[in-house]
Each structure stands twice: as structure tokens, then as C-alpha cells.
N, C-alpha and C positions, 0 to 999 in steps of 0.2 A: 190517296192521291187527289190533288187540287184538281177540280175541271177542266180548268185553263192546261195544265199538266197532259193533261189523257190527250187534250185539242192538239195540243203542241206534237205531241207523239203520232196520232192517227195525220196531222196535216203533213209532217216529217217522213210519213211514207207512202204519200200520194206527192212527193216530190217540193214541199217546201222547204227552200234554204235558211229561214228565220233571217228576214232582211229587218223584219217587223216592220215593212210598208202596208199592212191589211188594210190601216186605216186611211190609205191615199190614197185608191185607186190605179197604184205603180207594183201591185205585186209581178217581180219579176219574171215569175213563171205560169202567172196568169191564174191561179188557186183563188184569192182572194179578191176578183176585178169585177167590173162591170164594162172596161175597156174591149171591145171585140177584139181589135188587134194585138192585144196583151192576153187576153183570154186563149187564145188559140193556140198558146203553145203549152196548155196541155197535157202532154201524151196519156188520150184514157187508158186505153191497156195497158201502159205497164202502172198508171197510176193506182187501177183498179185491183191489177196483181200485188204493188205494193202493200196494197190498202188488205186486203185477203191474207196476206202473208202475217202481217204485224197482228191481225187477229186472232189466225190459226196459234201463232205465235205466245200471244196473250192466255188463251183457252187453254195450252199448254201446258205453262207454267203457272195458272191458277190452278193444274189437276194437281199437278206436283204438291203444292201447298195444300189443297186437301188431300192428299195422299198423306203428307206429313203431320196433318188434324187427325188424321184416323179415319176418315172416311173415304168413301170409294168413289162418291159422285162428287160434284161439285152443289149439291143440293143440300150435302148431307153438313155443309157451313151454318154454325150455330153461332150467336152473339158469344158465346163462351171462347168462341174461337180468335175474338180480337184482344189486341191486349195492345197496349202501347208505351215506349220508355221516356214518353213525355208527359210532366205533372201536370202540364197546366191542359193538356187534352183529356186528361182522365180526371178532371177537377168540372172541366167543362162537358165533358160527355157521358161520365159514367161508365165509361169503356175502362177495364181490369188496368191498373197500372201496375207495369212489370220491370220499372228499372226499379235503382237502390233505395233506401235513404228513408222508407216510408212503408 
């Protein structure tokens, strides 16, 4: 997953709407401001609970995925374990290509 990806996600549940105003100092919900009056609306608690949730959430479903690796931690992820069904990522990274054709 792209950075800007994981950003988007974790800002998504500390309550941003994706207006993509960050860079004007107009974010609606006061996340991305320096405006005090715009910044103020906020809400830490439940942004904080959001923000906990999508984590819990994450840690979850990456157990799941080493559970279906074969291992029992999430520690026990080996580079063996990625593989990807795009050439030009396994051309460029060396990571197992696992679609057809090759």
C-alpha cells in the first residue's frame, strides 16, 4: 500500500471527509488547518477512538494473513511471504511474481 494510501485511511478515521483542501488551510473539519477557528471543530475523542479502532482493526486483519502464511505471530512474516500479480513490481523489486504468463 502507497503512503499517501495508509494517510488517507488513518486521516479517514480521525474524521476526514476527503474534500482535498489540506493544502489551503480550509480543511473543513479542522484535521489539516492552522486556522484556530476551523481547527476547533475537531472532536478529540471520538477522533482518537476512531483513530484506535482502524488500528485494532489493521493488526487484525494482518494476524489473519499471517495466520494464512503459517505462522502464528505477526513476526513470524518472511520476504518469502510476499509475492505479487504485477510484472513490472517483480521486475523492479525482486519480490516472487505470482500471476501468469511467466
Amino acid at each position: 500500500m502507497r503512503r499517501r494510501a495508509v494517510l488517507e485511511h488513518v486521516a479517514g478515521a480521525i474524521g476526514c471527509l476527503g474534500m482535498r483542501a489540506c493544502d489551503s488551510n480550509n480543511c473543513p473539519v479542522g484535521i489539516a488547518t492552522q486556522r484556530e477557528d476551523v481547527r476547533n471543530r475537531v472532536v478529540t475523542d471520538s477522533a482518537a477512538e476512531g483513530l484506535k479502532n482502524f488500528f485494532e482493526a489493521t493488526v487484525s486483519l494482518m494476524k489473519v494473513m499471517a495466520r494464512a502464511c503459517g505462522h502464528d505471530s505477526l513476526s513470524g512474516f518472511e520476504r518469502r511471504d510476499l509475492t505479487t500479480w504485477k510484472r513490472e513490481i517483480a521486475d523492479l523489486t525482486g519480490v516472487e511474481y505470482a500471476g501468469v504468463g511467466r
